[in-house]
Each structure stands twice: as structure tokens, then as C-alpha cells.
N, CA, C and O atoms as a Maestro MAE file, in Angstrom:
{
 s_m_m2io_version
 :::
 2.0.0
}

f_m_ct {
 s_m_title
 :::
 protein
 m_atom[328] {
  # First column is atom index #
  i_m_mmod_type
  r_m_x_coord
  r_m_y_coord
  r_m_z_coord
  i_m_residue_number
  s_m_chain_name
  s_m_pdb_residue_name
  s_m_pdb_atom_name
  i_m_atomic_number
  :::
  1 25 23.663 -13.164 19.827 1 A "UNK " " N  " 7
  2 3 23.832 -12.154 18.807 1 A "UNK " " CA " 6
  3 2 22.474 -11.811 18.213 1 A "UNK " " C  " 6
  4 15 21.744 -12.729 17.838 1 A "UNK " " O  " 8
  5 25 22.120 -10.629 18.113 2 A "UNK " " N  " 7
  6 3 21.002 -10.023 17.707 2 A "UNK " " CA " 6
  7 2 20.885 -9.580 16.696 2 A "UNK " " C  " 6
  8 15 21.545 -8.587 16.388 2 A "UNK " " O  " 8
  9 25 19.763 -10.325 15.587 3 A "UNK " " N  " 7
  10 3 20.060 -10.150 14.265 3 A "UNK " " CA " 6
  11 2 18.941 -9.003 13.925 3 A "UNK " " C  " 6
  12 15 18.074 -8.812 14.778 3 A "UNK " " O  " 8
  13 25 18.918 -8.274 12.789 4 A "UNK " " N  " 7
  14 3 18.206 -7.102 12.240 4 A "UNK " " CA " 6
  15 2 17.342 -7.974 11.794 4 A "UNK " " C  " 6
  16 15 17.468 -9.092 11.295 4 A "UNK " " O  " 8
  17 25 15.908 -6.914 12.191 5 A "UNK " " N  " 7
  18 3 14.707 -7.793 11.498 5 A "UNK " " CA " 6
  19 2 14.790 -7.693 9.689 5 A "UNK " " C  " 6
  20 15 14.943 -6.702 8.974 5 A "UNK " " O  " 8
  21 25 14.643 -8.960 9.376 6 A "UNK " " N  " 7
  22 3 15.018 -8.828 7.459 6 A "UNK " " CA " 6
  23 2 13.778 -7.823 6.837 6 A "UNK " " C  " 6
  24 15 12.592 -7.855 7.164 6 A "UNK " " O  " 8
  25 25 14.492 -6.831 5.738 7 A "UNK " " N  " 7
  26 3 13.213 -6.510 4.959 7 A "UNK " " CA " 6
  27 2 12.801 -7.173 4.485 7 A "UNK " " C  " 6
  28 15 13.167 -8.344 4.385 7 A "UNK " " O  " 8
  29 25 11.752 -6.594 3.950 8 A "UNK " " N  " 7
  30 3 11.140 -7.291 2.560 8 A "UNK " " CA " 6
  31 2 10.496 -5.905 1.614 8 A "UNK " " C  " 6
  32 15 10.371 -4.721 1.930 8 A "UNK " " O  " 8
  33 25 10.204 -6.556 0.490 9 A "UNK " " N  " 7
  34 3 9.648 -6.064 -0.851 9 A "UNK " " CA " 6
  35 2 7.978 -5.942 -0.491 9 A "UNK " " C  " 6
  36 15 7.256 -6.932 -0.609 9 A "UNK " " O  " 8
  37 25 7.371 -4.432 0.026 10 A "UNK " " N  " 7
  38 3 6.182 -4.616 -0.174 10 A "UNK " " CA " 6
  39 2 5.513 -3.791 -1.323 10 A "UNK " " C  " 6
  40 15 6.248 -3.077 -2.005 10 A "UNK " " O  " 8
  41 25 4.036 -3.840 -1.614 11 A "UNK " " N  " 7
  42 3 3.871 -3.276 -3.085 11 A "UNK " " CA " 6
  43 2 2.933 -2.705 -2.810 11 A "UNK " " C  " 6
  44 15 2.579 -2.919 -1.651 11 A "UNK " " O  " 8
  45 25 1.956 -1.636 -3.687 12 A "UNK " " N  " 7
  46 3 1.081 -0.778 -3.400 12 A "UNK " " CA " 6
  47 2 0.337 -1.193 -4.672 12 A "UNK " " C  " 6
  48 15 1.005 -0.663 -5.561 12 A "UNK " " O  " 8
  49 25 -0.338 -1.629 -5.059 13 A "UNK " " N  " 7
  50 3 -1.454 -1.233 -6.549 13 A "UNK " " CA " 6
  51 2 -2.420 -0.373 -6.511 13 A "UNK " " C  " 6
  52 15 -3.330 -0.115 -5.723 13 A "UNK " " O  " 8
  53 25 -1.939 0.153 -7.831 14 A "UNK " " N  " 7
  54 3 -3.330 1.379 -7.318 14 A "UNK " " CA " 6
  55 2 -4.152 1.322 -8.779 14 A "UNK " " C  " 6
  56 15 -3.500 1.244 -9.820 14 A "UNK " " O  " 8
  57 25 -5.694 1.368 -8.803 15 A "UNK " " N  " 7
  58 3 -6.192 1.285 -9.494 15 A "UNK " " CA " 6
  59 2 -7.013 2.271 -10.291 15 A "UNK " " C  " 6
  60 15 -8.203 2.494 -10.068 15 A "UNK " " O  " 8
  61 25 -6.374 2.781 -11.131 16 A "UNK " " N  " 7
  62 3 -7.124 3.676 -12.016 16 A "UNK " " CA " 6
  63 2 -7.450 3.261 -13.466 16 A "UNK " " C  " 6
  64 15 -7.490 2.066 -13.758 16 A "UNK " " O  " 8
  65 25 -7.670 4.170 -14.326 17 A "UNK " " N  " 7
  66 3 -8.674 4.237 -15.733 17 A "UNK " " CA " 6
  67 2 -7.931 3.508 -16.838 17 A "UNK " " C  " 6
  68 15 -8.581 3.102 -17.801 17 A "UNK " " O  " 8
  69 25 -6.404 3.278 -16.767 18 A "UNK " " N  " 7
  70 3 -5.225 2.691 -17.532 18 A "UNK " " CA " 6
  71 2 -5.239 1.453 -16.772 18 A "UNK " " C  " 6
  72 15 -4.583 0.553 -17.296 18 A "UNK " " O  " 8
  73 25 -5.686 1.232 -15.919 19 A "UNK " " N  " 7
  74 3 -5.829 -0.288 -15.355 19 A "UNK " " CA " 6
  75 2 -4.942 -0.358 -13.931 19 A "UNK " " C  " 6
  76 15 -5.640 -0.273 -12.921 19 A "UNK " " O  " 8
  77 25 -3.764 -0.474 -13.755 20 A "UNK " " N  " 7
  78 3 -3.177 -0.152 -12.455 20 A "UNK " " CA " 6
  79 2 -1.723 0.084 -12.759 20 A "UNK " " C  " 6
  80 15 -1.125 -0.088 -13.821 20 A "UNK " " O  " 8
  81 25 -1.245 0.551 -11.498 21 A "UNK " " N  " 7
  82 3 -0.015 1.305 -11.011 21 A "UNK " " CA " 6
  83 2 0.540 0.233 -10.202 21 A "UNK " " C  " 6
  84 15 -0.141 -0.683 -9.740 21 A "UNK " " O  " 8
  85 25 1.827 0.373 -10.039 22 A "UNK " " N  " 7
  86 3 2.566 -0.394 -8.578 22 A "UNK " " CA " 6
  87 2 3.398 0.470 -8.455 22 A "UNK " " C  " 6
  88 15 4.005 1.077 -9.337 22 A "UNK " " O  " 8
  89 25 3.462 0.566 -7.319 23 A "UNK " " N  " 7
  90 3 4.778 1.214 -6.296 23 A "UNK " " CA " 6
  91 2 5.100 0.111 -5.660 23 A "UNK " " C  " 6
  92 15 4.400 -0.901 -5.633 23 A "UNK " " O  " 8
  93 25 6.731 0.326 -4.839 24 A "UNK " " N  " 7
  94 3 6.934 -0.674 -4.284 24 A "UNK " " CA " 6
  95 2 7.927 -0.029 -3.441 24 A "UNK " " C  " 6
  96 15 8.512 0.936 -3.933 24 A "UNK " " O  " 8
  97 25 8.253 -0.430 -2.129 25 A "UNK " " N  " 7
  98 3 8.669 -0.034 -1.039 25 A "UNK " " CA " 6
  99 2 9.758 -1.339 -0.459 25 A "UNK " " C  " 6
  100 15 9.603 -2.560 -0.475 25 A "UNK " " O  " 8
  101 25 10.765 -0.580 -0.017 26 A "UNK " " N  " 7
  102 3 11.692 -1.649 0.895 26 A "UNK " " CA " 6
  103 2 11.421 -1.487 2.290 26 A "UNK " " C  " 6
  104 15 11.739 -0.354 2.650 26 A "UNK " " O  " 8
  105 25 10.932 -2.223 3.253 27 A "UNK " " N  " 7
  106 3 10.726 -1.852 4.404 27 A "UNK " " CA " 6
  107 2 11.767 -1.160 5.147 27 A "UNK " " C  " 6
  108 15 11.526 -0.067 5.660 27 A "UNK " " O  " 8
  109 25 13.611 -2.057 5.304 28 A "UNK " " N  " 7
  110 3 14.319 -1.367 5.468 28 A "UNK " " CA " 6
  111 2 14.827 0.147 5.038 28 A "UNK " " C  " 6
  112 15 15.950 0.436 5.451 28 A "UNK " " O  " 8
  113 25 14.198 1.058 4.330 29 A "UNK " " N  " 7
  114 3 14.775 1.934 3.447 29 A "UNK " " CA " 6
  115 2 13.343 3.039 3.580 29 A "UNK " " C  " 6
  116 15 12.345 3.092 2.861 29 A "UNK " " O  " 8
  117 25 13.766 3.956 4.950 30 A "UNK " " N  " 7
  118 3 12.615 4.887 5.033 30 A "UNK " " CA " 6
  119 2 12.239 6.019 3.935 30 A "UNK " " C  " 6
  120 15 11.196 6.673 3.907 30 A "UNK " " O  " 8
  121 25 13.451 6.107 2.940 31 A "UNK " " N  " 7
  122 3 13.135 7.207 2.169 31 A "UNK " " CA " 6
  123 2 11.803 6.274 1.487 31 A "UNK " " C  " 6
  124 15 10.679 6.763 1.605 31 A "UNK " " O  " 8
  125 25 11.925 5.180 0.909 32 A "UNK " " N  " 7
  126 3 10.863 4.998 0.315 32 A "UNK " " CA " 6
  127 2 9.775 4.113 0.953 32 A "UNK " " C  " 6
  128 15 8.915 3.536 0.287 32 A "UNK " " O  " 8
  129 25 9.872 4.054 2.223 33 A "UNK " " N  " 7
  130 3 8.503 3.993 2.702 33 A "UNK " " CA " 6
  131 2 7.628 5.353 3.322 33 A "UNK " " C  " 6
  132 15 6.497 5.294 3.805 33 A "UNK " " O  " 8
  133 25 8.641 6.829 3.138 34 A "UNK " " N  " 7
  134 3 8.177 7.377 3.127 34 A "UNK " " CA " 6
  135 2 7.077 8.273 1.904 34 A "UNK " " C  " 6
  136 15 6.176 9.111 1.950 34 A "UNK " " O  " 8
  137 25 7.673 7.639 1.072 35 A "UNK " " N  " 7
  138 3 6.947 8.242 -0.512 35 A "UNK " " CA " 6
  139 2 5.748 7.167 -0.303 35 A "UNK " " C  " 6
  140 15 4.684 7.770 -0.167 35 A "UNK " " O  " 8
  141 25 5.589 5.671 -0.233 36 A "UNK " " N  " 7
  142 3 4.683 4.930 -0.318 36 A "UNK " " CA " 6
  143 2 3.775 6.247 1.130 36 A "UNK " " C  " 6
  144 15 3.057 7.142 0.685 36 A "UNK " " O  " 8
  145 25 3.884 6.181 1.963 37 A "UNK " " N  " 7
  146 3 3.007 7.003 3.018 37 A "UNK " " CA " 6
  147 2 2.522 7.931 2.519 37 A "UNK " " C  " 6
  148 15 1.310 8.086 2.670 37 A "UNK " " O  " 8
  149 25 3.265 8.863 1.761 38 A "UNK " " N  " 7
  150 3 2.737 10.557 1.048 38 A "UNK " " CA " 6
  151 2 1.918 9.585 0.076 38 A "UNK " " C  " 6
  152 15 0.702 9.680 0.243 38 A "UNK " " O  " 8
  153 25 2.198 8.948 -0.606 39 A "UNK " " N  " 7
  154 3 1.316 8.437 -2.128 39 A "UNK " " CA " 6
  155 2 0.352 8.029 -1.120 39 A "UNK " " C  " 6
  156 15 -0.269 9.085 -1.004 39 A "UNK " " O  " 8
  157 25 -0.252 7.137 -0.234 40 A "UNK " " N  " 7
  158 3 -1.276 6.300 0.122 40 A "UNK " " CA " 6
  159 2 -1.857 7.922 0.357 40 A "UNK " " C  " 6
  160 15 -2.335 8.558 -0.581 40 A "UNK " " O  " 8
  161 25 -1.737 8.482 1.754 41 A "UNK " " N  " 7
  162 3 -2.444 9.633 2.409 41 A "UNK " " CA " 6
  163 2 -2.717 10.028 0.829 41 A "UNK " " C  " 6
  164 15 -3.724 9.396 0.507 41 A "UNK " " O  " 8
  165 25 -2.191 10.903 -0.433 42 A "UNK " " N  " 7
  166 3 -2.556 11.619 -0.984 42 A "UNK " " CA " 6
  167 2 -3.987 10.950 -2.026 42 A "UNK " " C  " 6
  168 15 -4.982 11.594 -2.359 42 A "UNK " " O  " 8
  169 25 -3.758 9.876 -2.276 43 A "UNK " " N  " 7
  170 3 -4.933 9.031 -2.458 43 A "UNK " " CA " 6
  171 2 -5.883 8.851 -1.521 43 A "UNK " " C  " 6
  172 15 -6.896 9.183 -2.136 43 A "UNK " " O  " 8
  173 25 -6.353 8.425 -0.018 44 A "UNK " " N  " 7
  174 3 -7.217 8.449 0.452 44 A "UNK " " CA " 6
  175 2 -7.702 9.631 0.409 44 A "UNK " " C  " 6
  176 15 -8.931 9.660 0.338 44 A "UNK " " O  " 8
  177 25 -6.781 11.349 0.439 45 A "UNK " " N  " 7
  178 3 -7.535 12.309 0.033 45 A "UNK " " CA " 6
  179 2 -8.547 12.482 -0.422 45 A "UNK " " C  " 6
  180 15 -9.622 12.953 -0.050 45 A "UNK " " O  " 8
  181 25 -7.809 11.707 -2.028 46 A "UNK " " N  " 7
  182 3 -8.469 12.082 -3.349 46 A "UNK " " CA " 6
  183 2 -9.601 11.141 -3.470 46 A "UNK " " C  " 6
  184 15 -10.140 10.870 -4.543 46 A "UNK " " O  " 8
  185 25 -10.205 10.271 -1.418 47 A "UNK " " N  " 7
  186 3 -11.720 9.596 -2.398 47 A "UNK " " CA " 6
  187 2 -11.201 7.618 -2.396 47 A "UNK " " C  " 6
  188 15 -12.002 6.770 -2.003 47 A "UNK " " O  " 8
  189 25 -10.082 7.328 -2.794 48 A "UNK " " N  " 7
  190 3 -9.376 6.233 -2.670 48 A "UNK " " CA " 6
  191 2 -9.661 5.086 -1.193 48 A "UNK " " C  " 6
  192 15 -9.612 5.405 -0.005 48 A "UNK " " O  " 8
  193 25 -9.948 3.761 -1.767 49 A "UNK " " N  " 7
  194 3 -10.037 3.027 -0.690 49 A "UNK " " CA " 6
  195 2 -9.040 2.134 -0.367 49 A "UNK " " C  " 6
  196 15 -8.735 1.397 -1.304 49 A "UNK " " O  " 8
  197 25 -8.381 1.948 0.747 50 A "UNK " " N  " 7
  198 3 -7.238 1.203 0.951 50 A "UNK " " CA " 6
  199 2 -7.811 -0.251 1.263 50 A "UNK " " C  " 6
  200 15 -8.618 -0.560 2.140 50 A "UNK " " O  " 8
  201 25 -7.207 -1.036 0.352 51 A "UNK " " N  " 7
  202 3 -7.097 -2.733 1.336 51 A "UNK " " CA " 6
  203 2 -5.596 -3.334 1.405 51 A "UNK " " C  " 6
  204 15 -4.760 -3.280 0.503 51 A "UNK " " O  " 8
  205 25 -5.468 -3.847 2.530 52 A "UNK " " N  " 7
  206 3 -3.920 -4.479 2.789 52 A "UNK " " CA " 6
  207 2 -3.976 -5.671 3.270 52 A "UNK " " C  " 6
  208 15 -5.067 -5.992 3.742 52 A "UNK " " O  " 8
  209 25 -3.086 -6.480 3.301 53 A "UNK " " N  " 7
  210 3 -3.025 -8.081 3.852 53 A "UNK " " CA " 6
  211 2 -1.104 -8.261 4.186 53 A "UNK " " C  " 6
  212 15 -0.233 -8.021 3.351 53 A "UNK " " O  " 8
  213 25 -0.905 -8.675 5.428 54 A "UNK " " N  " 7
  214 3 0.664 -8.414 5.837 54 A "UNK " " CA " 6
  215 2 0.888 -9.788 4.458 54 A "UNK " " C  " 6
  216 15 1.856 -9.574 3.729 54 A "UNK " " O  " 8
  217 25 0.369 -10.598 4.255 55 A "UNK " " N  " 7
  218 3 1.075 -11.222 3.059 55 A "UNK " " CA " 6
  219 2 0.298 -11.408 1.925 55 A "UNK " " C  " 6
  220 15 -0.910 -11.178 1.996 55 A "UNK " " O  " 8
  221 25 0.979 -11.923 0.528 56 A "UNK " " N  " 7
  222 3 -0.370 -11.900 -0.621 56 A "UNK " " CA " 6
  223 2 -1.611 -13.055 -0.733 56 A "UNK " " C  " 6
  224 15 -2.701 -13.080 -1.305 56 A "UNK " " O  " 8
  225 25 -1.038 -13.765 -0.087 57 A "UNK " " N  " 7
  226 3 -1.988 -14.897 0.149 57 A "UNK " " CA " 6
  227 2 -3.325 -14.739 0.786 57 A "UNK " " C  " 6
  228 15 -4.385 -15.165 0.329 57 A "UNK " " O  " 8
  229 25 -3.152 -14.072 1.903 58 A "UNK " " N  " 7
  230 3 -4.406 -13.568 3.072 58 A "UNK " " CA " 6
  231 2 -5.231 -12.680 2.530 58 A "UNK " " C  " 6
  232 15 -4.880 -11.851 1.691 58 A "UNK " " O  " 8
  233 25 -7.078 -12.884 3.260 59 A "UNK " " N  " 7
  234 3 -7.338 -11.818 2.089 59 A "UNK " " CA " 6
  235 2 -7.406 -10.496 2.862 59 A "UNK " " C  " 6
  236 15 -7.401 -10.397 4.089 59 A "UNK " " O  " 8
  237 25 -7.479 -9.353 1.851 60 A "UNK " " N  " 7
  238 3 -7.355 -7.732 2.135 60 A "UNK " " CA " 6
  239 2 -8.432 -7.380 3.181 60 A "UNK " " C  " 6
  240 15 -9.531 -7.881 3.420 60 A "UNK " " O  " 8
  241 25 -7.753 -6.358 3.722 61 A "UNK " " N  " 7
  242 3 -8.754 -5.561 4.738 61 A "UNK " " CA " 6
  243 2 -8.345 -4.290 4.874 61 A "UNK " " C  " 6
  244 15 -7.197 -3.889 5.063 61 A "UNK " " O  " 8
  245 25 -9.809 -3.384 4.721 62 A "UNK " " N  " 7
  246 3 -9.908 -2.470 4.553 62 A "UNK " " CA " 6
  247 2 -9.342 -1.540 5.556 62 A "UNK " " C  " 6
  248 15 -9.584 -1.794 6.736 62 A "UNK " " O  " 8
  249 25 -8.382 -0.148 5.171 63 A "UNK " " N  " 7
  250 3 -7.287 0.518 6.032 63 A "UNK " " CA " 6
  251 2 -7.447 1.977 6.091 63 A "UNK " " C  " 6
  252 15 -7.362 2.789 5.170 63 A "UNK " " O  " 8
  253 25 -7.667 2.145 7.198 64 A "UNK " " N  " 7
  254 3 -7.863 3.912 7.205 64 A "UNK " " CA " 6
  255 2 -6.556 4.936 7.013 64 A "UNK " " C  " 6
  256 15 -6.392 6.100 6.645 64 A "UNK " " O  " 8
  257 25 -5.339 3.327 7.688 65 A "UNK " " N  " 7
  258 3 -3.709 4.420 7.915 65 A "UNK " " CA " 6
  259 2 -2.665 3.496 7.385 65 A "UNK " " C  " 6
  260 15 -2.767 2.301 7.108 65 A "UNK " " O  " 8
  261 25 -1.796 4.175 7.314 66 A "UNK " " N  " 7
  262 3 -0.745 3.578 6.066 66 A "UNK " " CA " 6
  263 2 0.453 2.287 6.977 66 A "UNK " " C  " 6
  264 15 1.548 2.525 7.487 66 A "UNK " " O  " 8
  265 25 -0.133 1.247 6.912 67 A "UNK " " N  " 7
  266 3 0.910 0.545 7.632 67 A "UNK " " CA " 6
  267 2 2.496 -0.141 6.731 67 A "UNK " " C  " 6
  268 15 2.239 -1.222 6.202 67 A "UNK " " O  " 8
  269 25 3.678 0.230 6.559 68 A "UNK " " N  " 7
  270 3 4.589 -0.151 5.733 68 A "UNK " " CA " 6
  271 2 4.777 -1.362 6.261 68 A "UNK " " C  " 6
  272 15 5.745 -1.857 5.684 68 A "UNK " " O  " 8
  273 25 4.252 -2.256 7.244 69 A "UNK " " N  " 7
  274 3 4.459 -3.678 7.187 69 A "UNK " " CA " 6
  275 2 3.739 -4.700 5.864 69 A "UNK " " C  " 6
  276 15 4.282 -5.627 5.264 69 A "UNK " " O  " 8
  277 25 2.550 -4.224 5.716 70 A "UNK " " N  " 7
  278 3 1.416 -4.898 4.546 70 A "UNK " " CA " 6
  279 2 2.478 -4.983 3.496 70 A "UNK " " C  " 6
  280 15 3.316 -4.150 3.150 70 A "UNK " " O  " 8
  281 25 2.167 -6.532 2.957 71 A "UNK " " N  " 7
  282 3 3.261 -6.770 2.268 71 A "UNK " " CA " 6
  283 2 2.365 -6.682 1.157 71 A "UNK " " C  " 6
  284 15 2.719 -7.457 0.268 71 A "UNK " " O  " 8
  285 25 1.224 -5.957 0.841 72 A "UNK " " N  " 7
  286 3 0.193 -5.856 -0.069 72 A "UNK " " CA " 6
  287 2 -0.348 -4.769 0.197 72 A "UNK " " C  " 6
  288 15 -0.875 -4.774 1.310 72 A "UNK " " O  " 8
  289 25 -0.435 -3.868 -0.341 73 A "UNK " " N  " 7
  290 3 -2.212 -3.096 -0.407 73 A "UNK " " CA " 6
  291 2 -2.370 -2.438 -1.858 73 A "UNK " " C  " 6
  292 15 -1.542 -2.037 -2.675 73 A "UNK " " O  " 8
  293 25 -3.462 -2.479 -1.849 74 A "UNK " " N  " 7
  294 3 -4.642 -2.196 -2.963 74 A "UNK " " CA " 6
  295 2 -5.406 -0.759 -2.993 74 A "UNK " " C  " 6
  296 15 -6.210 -0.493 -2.100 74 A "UNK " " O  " 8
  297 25 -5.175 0.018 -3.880 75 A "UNK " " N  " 7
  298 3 -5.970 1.155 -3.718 75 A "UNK " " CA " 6
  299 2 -7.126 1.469 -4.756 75 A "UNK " " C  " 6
  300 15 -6.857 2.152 -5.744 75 A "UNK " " O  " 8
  301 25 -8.015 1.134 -4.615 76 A "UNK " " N  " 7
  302 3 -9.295 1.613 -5.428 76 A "UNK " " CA " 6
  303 2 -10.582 2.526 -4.981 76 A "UNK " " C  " 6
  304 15 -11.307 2.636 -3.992 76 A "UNK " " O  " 8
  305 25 -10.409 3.290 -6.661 77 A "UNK " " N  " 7
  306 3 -10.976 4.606 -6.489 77 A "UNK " " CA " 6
  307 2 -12.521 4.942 -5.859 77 A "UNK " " C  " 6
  308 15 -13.108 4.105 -5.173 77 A "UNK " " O  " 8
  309 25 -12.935 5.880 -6.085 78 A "UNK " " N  " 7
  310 3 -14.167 5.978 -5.398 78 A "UNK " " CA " 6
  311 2 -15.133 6.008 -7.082 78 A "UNK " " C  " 6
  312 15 -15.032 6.763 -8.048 78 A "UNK " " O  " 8
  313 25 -16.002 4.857 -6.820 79 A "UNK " " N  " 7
  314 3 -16.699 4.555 -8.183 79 A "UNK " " CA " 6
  315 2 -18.064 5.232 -7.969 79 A "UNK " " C  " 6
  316 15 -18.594 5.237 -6.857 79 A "UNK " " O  " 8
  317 25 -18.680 5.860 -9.157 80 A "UNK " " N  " 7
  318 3 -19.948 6.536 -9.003 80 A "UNK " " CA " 6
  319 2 -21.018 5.509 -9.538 80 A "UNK " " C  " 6
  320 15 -21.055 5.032 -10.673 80 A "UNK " " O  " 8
  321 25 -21.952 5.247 -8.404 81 A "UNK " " N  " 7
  322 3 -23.450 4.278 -8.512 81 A "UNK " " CA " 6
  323 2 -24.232 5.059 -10.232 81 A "UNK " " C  " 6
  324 15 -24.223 6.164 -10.775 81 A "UNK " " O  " 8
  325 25 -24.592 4.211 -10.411 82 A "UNK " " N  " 7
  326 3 -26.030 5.217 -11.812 82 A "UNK " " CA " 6
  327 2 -26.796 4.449 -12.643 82 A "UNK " " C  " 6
  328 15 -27.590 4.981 -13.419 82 A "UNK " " O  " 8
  :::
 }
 m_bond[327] {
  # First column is bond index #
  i_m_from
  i_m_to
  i_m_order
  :::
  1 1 2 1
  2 2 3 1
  3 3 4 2
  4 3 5 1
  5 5 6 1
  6 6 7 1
  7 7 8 2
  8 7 9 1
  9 9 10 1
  10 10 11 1
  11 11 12 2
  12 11 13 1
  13 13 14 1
  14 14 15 1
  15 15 16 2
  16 15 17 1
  17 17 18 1
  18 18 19 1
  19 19 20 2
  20 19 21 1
  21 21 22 1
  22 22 23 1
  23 23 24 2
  24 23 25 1
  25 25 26 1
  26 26 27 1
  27 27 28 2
  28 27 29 1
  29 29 30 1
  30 30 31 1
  31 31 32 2
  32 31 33 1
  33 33 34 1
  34 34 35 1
  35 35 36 2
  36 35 37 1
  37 37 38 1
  38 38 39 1
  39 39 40 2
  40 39 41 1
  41 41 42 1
  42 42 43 1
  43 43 44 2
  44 43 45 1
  45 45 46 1
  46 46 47 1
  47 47 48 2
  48 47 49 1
  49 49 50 1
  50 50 51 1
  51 51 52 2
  52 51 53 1
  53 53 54 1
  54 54 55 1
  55 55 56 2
  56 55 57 1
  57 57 58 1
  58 58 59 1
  59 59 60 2
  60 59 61 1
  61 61 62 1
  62 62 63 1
  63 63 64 2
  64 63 65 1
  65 65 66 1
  66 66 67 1
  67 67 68 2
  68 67 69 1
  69 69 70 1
  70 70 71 1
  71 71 72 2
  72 71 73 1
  73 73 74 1
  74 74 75 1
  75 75 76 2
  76 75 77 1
  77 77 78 1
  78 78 79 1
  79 79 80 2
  80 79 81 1
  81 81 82 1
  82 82 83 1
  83 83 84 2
  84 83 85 1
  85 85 86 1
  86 86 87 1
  87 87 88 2
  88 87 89 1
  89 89 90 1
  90 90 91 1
  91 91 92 2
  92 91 93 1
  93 93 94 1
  94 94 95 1
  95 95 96 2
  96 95 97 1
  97 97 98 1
  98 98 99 1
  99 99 100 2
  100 99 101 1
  101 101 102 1
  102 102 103 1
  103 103 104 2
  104 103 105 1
  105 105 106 1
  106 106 107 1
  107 107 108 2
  108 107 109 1
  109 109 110 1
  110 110 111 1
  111 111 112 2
  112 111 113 1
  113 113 114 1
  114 114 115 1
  115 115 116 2
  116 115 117 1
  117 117 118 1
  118 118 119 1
  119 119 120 2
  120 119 121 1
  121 121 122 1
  122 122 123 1
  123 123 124 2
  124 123 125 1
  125 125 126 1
  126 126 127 1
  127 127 128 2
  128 127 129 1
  129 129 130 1
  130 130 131 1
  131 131 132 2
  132 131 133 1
  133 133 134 1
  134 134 135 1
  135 135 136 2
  136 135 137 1
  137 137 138 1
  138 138 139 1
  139 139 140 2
  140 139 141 1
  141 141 142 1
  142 142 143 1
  143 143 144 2
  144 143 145 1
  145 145 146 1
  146 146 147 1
  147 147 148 2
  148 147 149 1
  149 149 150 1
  150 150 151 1
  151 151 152 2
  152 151 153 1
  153 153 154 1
  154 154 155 1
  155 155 156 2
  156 155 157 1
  157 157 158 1
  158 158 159 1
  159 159 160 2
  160 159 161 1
  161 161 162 1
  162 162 163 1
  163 163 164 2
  164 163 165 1
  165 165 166 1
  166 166 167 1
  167 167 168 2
  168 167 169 1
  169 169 170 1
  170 170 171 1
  171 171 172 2
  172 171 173 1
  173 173 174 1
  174 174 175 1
  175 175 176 2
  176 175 177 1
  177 177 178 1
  178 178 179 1
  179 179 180 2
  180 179 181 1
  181 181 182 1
  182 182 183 1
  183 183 184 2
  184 183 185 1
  185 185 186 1
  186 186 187 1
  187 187 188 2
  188 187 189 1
  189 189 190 1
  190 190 191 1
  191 191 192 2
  192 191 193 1
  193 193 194 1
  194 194 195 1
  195 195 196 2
  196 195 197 1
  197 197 198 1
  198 198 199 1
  199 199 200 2
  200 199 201 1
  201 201 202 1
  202 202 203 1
  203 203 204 2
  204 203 205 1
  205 205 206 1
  206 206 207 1
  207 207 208 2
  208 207 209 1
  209 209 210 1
  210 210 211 1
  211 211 212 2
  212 211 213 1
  213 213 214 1
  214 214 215 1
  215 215 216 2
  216 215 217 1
  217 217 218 1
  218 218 219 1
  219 219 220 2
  220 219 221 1
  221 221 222 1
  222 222 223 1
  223 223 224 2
  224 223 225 1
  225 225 226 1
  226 226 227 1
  227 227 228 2
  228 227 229 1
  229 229 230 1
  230 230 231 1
  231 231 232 2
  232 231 233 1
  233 233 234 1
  234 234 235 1
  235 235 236 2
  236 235 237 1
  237 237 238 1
  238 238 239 1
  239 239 240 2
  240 239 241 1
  241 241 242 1
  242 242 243 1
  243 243 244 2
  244 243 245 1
  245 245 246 1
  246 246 247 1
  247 247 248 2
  248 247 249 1
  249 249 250 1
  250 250 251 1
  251 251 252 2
  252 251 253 1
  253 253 254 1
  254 254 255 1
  255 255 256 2
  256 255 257 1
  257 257 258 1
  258 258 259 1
  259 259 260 2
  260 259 261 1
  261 261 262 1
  262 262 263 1
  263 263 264 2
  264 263 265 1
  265 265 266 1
  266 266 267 1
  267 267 268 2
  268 267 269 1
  269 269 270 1
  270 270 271 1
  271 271 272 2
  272 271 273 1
  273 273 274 1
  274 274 275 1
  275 275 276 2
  276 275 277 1
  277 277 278 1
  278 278 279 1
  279 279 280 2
  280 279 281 1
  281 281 282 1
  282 282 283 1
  283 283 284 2
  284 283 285 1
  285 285 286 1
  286 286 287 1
  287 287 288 2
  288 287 289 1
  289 289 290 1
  290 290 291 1
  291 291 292 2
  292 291 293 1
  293 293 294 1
  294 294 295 1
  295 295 296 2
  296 295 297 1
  297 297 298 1
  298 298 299 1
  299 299 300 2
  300 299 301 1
  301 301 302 1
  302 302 303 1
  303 303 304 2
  304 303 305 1
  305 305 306 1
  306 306 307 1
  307 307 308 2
  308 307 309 1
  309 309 310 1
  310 310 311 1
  311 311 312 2
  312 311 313 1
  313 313 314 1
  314 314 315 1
  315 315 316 2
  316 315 317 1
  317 317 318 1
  318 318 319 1
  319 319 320 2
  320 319 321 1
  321 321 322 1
  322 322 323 1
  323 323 324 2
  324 323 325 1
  325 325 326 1
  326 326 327 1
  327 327 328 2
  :::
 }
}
């Protein structure tokens, strides 16, 4: 008998000027791993750097494309040198 791979609860932080955001995504449940995808893309747009780790323990690495397995990622902004 062939069991369904289990979801899980993954999370997005995103870091801006109020300190941070979370989103959070059910893997099983594409409507909202599709909003986590539009939110990531519309942030790397805007300048945003992605880091992800498939669990919270491991450390982050830096992501060009939106993987809904990362049971973590981190989005921070693009900071100006001066």
C-alpha cells in the first residue's frame, strides 16, 4: 500500500524595516504554495536575496528559484554600502 508523501509546514521570513514578516505554506495545498512562489519571485524582483535550508537546523543557502520543499527560507533586502 502506497502511502502519500506527508506535508509539512514550511515558512518564508522576510525581512524588512518593521523587522520581519512570515508567510507560511502547506506543501500539500498548491493554492498556497502558489502565493509563497508569486511572493518569493515578486521579492527577488524588488532587489531581495533568497536563503533556504530543506530543514531549520541546516544552515541557509543562497536561491535563485523558489523551491516549496525548503522547510525555511529567508528573504533579505538589498542593503545600500556608505
Amino acid at each position: 500500500m502506497n502511502k502519500a508523501p506527508a506535508s509539512k509546514i514550511c515558512e518564508m521570513n522576510i525581512m524588512d524595516r518593521s523587522g520581519h514578516k512570515q508567510l507560511t505554506w502547506d506543501t500539500a495545498k498548491l493554492d498556497e504554495i502558489l502565493n509563497a512562489q508569486e511572493t518569493f519571485d515578486e521579492l527577488v524582483k524588488n532587489g531581495y536575496t533568497a536563503f533556504g535550508s530543506t530543514t531549520k537546523a541546516e544552515a541557509k543557502h543562497s536561491m535563485k528559484e523558489f523551491d516549496p520543499t525548503m522547510e525555511e527560507l529567508v528573504m533579505v533586502p538589498k542593503t545600500v554600502g556608505g
